[in-house]
PLY file of the C-alpha trace (Angstrom):
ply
format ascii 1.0
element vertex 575
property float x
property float y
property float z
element edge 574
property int vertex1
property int vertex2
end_header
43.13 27.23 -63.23
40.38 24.56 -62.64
41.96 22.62 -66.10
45.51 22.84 -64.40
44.19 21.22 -60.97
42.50 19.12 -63.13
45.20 17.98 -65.16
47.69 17.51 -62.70
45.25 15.17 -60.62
44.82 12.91 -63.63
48.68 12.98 -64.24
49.11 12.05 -60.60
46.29 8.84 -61.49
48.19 7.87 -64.29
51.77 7.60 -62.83
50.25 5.90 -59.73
48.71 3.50 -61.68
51.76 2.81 -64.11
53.91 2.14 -61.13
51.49 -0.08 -58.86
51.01 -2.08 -62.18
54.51 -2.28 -61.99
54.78 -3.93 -58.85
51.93 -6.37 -59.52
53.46 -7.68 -62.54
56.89 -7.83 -60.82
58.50 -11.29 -59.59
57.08 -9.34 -56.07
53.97 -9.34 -57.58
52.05 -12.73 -55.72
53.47 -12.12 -52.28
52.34 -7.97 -52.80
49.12 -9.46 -53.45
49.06 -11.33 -50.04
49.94 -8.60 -47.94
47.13 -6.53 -49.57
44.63 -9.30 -49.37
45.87 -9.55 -45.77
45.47 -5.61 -45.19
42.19 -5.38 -46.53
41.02 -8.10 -44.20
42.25 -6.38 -41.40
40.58 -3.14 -42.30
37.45 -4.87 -42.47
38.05 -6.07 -38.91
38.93 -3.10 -37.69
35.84 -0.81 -38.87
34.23 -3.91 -37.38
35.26 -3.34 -33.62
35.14 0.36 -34.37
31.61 0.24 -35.23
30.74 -2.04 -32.19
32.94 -0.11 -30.22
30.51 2.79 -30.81
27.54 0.72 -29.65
29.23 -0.54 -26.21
30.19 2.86 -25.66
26.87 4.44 -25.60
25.83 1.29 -23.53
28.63 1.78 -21.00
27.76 5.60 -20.57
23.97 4.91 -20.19
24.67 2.49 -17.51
26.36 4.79 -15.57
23.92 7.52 -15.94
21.12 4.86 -14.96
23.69 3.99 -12.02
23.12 0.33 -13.37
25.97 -1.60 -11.56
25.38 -4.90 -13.02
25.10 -3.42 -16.83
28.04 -1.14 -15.93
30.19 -4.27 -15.20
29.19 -6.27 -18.33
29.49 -3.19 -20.47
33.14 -2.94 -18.83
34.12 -5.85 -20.34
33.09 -5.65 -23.43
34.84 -2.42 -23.58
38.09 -4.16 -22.29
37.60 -7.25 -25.06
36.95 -4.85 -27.66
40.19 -2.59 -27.01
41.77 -6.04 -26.52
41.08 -7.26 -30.26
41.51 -3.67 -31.54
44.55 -3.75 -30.12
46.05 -7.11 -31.58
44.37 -6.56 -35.08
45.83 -3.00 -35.56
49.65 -3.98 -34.50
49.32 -6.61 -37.24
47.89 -3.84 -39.80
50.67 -2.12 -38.99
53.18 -4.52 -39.44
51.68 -5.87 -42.83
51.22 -2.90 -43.69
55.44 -1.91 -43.12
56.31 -5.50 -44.84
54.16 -4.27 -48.33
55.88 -1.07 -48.04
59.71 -2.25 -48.16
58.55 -4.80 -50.47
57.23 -2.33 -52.44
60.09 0.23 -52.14
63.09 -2.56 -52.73
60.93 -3.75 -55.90
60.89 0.14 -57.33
63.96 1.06 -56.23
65.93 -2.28 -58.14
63.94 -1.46 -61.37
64.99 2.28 -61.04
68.58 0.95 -60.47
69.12 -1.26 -62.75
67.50 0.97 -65.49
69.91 4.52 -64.57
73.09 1.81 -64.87
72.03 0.27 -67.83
73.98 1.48 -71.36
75.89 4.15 -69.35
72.55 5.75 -68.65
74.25 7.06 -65.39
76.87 9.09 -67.32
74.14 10.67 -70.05
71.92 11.84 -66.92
74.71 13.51 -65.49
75.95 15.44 -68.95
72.01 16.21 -69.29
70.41 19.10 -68.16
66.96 18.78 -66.05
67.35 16.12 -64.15
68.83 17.30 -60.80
70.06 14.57 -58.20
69.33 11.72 -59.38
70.72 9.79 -56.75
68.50 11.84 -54.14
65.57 10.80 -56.62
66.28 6.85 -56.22
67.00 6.80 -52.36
64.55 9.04 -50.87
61.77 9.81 -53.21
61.18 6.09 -53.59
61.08 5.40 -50.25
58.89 8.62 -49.43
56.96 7.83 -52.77
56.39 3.99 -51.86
55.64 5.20 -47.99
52.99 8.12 -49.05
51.09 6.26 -51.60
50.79 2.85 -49.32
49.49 5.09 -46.70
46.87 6.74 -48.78
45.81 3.70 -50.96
44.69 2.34 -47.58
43.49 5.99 -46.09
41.39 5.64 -48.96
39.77 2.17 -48.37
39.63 2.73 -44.90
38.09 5.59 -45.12
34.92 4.16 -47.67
34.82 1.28 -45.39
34.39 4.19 -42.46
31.97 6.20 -44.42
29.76 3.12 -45.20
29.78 2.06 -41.43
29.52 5.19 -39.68
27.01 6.72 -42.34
24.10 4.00 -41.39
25.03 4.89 -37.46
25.23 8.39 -38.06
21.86 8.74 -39.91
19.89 6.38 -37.03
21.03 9.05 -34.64
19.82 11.96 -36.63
19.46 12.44 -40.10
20.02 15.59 -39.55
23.75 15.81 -38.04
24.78 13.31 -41.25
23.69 15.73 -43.39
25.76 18.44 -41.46
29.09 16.04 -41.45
28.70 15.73 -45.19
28.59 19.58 -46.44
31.23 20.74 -43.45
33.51 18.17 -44.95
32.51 19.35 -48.69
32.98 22.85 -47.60
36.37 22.36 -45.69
38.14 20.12 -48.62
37.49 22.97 -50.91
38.58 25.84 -48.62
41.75 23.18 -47.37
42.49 23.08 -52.12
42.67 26.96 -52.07
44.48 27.81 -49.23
47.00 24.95 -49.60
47.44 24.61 -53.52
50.74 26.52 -53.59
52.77 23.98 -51.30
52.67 21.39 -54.27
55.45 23.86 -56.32
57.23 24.75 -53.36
57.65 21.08 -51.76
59.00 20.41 -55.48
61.91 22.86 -55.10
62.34 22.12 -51.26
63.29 18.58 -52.35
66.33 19.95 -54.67
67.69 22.55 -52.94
67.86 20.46 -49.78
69.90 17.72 -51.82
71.85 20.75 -53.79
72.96 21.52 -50.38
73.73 18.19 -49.24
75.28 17.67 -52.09
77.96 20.74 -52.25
78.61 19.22 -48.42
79.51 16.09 -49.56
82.00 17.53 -52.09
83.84 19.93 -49.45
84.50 16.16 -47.29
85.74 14.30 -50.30
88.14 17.15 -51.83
89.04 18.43 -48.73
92.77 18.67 -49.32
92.26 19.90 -52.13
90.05 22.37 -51.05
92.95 23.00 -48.46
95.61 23.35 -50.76
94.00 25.81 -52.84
92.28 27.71 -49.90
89.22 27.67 -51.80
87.17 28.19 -48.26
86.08 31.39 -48.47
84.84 30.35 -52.20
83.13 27.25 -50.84
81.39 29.96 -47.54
79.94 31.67 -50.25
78.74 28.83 -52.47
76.99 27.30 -49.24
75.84 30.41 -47.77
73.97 30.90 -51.51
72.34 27.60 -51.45
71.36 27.84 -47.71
69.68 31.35 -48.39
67.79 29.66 -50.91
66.78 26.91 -49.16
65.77 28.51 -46.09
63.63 31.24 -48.00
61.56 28.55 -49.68
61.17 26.65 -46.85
60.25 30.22 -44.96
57.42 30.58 -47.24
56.12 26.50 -47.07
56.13 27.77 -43.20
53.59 30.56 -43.50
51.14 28.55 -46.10
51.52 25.95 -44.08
50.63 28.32 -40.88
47.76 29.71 -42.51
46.34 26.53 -43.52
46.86 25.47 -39.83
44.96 28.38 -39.18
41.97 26.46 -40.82
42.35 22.82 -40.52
43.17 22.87 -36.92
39.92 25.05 -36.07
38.08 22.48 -38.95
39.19 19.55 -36.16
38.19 21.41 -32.88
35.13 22.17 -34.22
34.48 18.57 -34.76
34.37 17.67 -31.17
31.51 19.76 -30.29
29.28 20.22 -33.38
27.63 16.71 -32.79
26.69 17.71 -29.05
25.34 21.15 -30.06
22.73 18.74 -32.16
22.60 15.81 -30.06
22.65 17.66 -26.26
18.97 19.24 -26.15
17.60 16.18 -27.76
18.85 14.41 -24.12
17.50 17.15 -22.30
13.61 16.80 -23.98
14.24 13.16 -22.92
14.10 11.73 -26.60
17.59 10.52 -26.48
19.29 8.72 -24.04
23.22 10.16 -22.59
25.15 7.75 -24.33
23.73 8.52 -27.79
25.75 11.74 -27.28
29.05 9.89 -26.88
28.50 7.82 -29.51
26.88 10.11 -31.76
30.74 12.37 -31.21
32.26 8.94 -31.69
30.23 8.45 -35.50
30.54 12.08 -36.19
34.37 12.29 -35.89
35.26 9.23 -37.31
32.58 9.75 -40.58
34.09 13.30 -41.20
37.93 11.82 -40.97
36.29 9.23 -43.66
34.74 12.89 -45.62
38.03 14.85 -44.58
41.01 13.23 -46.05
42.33 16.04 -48.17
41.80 18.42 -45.31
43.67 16.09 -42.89
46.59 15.24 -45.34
46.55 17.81 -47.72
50.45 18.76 -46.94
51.44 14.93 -47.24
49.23 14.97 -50.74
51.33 18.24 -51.68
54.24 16.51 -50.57
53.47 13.50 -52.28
52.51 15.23 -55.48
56.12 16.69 -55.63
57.96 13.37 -55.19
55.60 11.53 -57.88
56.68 14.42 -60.44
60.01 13.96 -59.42
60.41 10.16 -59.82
58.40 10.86 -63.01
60.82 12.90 -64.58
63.33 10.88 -63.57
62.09 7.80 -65.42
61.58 9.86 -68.81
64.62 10.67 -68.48
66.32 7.51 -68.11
63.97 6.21 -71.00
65.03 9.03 -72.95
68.69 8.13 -72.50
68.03 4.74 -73.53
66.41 5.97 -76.50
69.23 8.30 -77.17
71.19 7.10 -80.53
74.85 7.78 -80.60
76.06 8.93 -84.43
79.05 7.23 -83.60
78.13 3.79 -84.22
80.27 1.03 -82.41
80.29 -2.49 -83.80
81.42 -4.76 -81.73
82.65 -8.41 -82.66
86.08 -7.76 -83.93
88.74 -8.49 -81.38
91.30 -8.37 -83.15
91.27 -4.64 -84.61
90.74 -1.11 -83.44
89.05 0.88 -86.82
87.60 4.32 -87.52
85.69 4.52 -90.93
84.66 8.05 -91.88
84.35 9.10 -88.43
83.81 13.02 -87.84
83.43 14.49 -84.41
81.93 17.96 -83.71
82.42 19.57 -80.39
79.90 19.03 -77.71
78.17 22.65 -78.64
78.60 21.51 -82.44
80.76 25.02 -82.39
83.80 23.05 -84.37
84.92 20.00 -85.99
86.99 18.35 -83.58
88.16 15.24 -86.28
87.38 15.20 -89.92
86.63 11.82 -91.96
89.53 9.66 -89.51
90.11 6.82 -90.95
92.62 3.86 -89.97
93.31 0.54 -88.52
94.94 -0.45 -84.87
95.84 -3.91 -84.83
96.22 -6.19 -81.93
99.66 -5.50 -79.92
100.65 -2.48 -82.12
101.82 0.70 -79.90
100.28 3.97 -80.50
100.23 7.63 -80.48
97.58 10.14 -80.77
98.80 14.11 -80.78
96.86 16.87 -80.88
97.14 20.72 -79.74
93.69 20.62 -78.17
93.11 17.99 -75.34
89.30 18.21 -76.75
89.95 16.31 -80.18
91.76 13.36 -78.24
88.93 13.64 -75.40
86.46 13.18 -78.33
88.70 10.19 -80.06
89.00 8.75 -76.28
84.99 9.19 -75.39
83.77 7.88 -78.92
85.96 4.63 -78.59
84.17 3.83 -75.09
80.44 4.96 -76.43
80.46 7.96 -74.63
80.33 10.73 -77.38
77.60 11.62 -78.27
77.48 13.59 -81.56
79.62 12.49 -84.95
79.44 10.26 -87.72
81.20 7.48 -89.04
81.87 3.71 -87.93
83.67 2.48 -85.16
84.90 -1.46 -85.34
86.56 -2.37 -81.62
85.95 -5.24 -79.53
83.19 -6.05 -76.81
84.20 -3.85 -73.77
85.20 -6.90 -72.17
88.23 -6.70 -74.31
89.18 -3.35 -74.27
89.98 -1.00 -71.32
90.11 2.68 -71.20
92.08 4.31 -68.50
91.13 7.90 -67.99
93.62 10.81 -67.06
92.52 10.98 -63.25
92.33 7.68 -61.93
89.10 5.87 -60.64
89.30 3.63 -57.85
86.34 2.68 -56.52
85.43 2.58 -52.57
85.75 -1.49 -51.84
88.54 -4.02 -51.45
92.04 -3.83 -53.31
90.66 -7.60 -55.08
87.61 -5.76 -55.87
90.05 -2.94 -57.93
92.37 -5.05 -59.21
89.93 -8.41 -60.54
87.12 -8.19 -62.77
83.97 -8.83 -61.82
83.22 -13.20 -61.75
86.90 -13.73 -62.12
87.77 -13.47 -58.71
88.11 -17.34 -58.29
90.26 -17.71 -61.57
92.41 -14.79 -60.16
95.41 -16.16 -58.09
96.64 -14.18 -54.52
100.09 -14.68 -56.01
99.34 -13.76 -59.89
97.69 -10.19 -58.07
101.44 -9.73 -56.02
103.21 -10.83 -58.91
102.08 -7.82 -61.14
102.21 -5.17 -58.40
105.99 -5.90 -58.00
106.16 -5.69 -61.71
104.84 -2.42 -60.77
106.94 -1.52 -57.93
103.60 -1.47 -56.00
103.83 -4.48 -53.86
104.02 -1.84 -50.69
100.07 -1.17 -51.39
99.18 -4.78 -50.33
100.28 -4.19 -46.27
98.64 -0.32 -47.08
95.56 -1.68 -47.77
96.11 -3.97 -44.86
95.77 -6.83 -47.31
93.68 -7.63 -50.53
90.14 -7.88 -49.18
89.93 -4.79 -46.40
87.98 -2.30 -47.68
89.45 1.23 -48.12
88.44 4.56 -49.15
91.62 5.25 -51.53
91.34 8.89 -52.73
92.97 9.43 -48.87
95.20 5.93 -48.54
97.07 6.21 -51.96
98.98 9.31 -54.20
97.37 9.73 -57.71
100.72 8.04 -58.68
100.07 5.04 -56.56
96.49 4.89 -58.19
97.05 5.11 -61.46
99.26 1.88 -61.03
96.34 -0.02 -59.79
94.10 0.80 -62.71
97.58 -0.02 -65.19
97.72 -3.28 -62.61
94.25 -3.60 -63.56
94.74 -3.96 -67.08
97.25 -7.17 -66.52
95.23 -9.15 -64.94
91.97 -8.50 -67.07
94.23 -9.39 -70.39
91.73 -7.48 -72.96
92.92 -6.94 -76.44
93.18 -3.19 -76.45
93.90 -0.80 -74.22
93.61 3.21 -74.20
95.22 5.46 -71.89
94.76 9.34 -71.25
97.66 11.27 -70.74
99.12 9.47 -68.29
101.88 11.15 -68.37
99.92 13.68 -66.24
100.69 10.94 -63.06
103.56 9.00 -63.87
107.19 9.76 -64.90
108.65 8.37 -68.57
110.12 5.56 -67.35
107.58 4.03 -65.57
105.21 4.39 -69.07
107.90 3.11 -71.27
107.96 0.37 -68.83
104.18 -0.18 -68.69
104.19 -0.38 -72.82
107.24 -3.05 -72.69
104.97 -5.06 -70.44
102.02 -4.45 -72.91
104.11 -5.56 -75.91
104.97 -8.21 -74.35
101.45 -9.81 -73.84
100.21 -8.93 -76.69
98.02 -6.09 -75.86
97.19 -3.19 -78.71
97.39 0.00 -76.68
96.95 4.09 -77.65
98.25 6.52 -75.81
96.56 9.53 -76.21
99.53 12.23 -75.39
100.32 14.92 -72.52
103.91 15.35 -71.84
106.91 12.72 -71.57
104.89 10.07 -73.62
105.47 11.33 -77.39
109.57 10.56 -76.54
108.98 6.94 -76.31
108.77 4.61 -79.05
106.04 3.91 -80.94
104.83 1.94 -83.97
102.50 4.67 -85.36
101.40 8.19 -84.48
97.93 9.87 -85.05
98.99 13.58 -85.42
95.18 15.46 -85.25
95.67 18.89 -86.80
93.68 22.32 -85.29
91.21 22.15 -88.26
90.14 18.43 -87.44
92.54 17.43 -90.00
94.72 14.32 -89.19
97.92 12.55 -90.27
99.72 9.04 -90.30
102.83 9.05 -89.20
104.75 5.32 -88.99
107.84 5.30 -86.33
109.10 7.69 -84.33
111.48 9.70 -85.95
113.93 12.17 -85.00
113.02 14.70 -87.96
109.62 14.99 -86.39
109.94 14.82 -82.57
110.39 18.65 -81.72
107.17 19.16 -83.57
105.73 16.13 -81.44
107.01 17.96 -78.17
105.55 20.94 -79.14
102.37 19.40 -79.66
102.20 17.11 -76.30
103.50 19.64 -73.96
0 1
1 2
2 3
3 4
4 5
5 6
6 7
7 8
8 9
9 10
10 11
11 12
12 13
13 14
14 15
15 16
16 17
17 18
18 19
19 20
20 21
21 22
22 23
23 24
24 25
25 26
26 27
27 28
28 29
29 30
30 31
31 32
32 33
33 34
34 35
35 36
36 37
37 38
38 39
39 40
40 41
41 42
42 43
43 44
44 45
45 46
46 47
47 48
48 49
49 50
50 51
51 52
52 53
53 54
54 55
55 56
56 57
57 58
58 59
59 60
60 61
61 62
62 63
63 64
64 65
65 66
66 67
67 68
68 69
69 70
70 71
71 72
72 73
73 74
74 75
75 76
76 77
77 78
78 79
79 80
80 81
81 82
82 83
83 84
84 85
85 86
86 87
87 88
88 89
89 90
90 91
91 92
92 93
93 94
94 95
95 96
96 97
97 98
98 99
99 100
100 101
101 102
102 103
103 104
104 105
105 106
106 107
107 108
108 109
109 110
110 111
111 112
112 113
113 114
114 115
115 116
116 117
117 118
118 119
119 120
120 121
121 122
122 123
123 124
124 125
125 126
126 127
127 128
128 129
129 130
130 131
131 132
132 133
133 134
134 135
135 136
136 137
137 138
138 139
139 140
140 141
141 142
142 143
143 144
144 145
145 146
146 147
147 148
148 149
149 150
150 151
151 152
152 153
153 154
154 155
155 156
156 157
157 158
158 159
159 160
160 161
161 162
162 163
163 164
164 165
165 166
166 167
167 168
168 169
169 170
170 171
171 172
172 173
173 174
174 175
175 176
176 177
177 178
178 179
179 180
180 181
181 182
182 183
183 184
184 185
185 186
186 187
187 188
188 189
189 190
190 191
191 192
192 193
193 194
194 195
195 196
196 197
197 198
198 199
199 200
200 201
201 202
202 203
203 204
204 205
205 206
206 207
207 208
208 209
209 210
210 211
211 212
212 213
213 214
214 215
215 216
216 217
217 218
218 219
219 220
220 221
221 222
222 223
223 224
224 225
225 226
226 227
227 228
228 229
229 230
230 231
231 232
232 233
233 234
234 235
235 236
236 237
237 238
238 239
239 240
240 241
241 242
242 243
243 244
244 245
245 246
246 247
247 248
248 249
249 250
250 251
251 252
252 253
253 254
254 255
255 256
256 257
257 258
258 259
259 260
260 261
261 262
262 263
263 264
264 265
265 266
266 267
267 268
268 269
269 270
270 271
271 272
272 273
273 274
274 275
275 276
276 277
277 278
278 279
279 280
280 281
281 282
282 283
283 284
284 285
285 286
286 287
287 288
288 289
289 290
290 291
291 292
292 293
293 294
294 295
295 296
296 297
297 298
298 299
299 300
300 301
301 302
302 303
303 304
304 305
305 306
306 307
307 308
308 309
309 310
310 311
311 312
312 313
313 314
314 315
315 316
316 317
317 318
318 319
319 320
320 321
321 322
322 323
323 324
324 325
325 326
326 327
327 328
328 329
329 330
330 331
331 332
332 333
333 334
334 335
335 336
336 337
337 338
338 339
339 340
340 341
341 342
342 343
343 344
344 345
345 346
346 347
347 348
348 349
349 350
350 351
351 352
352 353
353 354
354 355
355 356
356 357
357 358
358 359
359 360
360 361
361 362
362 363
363 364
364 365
365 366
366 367
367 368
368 369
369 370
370 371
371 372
372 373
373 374
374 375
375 376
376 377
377 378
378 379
379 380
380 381
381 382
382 383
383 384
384 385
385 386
386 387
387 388
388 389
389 390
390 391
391 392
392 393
393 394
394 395
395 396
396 397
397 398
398 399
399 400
400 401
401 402
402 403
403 404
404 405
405 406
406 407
407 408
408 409
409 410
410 411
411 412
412 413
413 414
414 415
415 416
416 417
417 418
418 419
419 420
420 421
421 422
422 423
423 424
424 425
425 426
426 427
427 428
428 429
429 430
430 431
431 432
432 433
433 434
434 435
435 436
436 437
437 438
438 439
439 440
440 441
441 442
442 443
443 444
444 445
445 446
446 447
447 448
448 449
449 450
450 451
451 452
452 453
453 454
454 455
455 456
456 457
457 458
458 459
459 460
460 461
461 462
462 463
463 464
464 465
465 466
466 467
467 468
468 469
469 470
470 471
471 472
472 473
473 474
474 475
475 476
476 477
477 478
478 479
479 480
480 481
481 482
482 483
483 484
484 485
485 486
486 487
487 488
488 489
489 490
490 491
491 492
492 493
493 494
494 495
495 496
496 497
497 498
498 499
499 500
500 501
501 502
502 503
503 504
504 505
505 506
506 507
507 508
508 509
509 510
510 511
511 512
512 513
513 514
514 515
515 516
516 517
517 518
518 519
519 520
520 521
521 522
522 523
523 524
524 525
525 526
526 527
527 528
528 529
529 530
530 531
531 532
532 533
533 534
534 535
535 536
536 537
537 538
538 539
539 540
540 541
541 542
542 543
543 544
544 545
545 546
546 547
547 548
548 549
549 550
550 551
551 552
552 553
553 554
554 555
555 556
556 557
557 558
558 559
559 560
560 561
561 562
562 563
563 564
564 565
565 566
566 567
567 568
568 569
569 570
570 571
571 572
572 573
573 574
């Protein structure tokens, strides 16, 4: 048990260390190093007037019990100019010490960012197992992470700056009561380890099953229709009744260790207050020590063992703290992981004039059965397209390996950059921002007309969405403003105004009638635009220059035209 403690204390070091490297190397790096600098001056100042705080308070209380009017007067002062400076040099501690934190936390929390979107990280995370809430992990445990660790990297250096002070006062008083401070704080760190060791584990789960919970919340408000609809309530009671219970019962037992760790810490502080009198007292009464050595000797004793006591004090913000470094831990391993994660499905990018699969074979996700056996062939730019199958998982797997989201197979893949080809999945994604911000790529806002934008929507028969959205740069939350019809036409409105080379679209025959999609391919014919349309229901009746018929043992066949001798078979397919 002592090599478990052990280890996780020196895994704790190391990811501490990592990540405040991090920041010093960072573009944040200079002006972190400022605020420090600044910090640690401050501390200095502070243990300062603390330390001469001590002396003019023993002062001030032997004047009074000399009845020294005169003496009690100056001593008054001081007292009042030393609160005064300890007053002004601790609101600026505090406030550089705020300005490092968000410094610190905004530097963390862009690296994190940038890193989970980076190569679709984002969307392997979420098909991964063991990394729950990711998004909990980058808002709160940074900022609790960056908060926690600030607060004890200066606990820390306060507190040596405290012990060195306080020690040399302490031990002129008696010799004695320093030797007291430093085995009751030795004995009450290692009674605080035992009795509190457990609430490490259990602030770990705490963290996910609160954002489990928030998290099954959030779904009921943004599916709520739905949720309506199919008076899936009583389903949804249950669900967040389970995760409550569960919850609540490990939060019921962080309660009670937490209670019986009160139990000692709080009598460990109380006891504080009058050990250094019990000491300190008789030597007044002999007459070796004067009355204000006893204030000030409480004042040196208190303040020493809060230097001595630090994992007694914050051993449930250490627990806590413990938990989130794990966390954001795990969460960086597994983003690096992802990173590190090769697709067999190799895309080559480069080519925009051609969509080609060269011996490409794609097993299920569970590797249960081959989904699409040695495809090979050739899209070209502004050829029309048809891919049939029985089961909606071979064309998912065709769909996801195009966009680099598939992540088992073999073979080659030639397409263009994803700048020049689109994919359009079965439920549309719009989202939350401006209509512009839907409709225009990213940096080609300027290039992008007002009247180009209304142009295509009337193409569309969309124009209406323009006064919905209460004009192109409103922002809207669109799952409630728009149908899934109305939708789906933005993302196809989408693709005429980005212009890419290729486009593939998922069943979309699952949102729009035949007439509108035959109308949508005209209009992709006519700029020039390859497309595939992977097959549902009224699509396979349209025309198309080829069809990719995917038999049910991964099988596949070429098919040029659509012909009448084969379109019953294509209907039974599709439908």
């Amino acid at each position: 048990m002592f090599s478990e403690q052990t280890q996780l204390i020196r895994t704790t070091w190391k990811r501490f260390v990592s990540v405040l490297r991090m920041l010093v190397k960072s573009e944040q790096g200079p002006k972190a190093i400022a605020f420090a600098t600044t910090l640690v001056i401050l501390m200095f100042a502070i243990n300062g007037l603390n330390v001469i705080n001590s002396y003019v308070g023993r002062d001030f209380m032997s004047a009074v019990e000399e009845r020294k009017m005169d003496a009690f007067r100056y001593q008054a002062l001081l007292y009042v100019g030393v609160f005064l400076a300890s007053t002004v040099v601790v609101v600026f501690y505090r406030f550089t010490e705020e300005r490092l934190g968000i410094l610190w936390r905004e530097q963390l929390t862009r690296k994190l960012t940038e890193a989970y979107l980076k190569d679709r990280t984002y969307y392997q995370l979420d098909s991964a197992s063991g990394v729950a809430n990711p998004d909990q992990r980058i808002s709160d445990d940074i900022r609790a992470f960056t908060t926690t660790t600030l607060s004890f990297i200066l606990l820390i250096i306060n507190g040596t700056m405290t012990a060195i002070s306080f020690s040399a006062v302490l031990w002129r008083i008696s010799p004695l009561l320093f030797g007291v401070a430093v085995v009751y704080a030795l004995c009450g760190t290692v009674f605080t380890i035992v009795l509190g060791k457990p609430l490490i584990g259990l602030n770990y789960n705490q963290l996910d099953m609160e954002a489990d919970f928030r998290s099954d919340l959030i779904h009921v408000r943004e599916n709520s229709e739905s949720i309506a609809l199919s008076h899936r309530e009583g389903r949804f009671k249950a669900r967040l009744s389970k995760r409550l219970d569960a919850l609540t019962a490990n939060f019921s037992r962080l309660i009670r260790i937490n209670r019986n760790l009160g139990f000692f810490t709080n009598g460990y502080n109380y006891f504080i207050q009058i050990i250094p009198a019990l000491f300190i007292a008789p030597l007044f009464i002999w007459g070796e020590k004067e009355f204000g050595v006893i204030t000030q000797s409480t004042m040196a004793f208190a303040t020493l063992l809060g230097a001595f006591s630090l994992i007694v004090t914050q051993f449930q913000s250490i627990s806590a703290f413990t938990a989130v470094t794990a966390r954001l831990h795990s969460l960086n391993e597994a983003i690096e992981k992802a990173n590190q994660t090769i697709l067999c499905a190799t895309s080559v990018e480069g080519d925009s004039s051609r969509v080609a699969y060269q011996n490409v074979s794609l097993p299920s996700a569970d590797g249960s059965a081959v989904l699409i056996s040695n495809l090979n062939f050739e899209m070209q730019r502004g050829s029309r397209w048809l891919a049939i199958a029985r089961d909606d998982a071979q064309k998912q797997a065709l769909f996801r390996a195009t966009a680099g989201v598939w992540e088992c197979g073999g073979g080659q893949i030639i397409r263009p950059s994803l700048e020049q080809i689109l994919f359009l999945p079965e439920r549309p994604y719009l989202p939350p921002g401006t209509l512009r911000d839907i409709l225009v790529r990213s940096g080609m806002e300027a290039a992008t007309k007002d009247n180009e934008i209304i142009a295509i929507l009337s193409k569309l028969k969309i124009q209406d969405v323009v006064s919905q959205a209460k004009g192109l740069d409103t922002d809207q939350d669109w799952d409630d403003l728009l149908s899934i019809g109305e939708q789906h036409l933005l993302t196809v409105a989408r693709i005429f105004l980005a212009k890419p080379a290729f486009v593939f679209l998922d069943r979309p025959g699952s949102a729009l009638p035949k007439s509108q999609i035959s109308q949508i391919l005209d209009m992709l014919s006519e700029q020039g635009i390859g497309v595939m349309v992977l097959s549902k229901n009224g699509e396979s009746r349209l025309r198309y220059d080829s069809i990719l018929e995917i038999k049910a043992d991964g099988s596949w066949e070429i098919r040029v035209g659509n012909h009448n001798d084969f379109n019953s078979e294509l209907q039974d397919l599709t439908c």
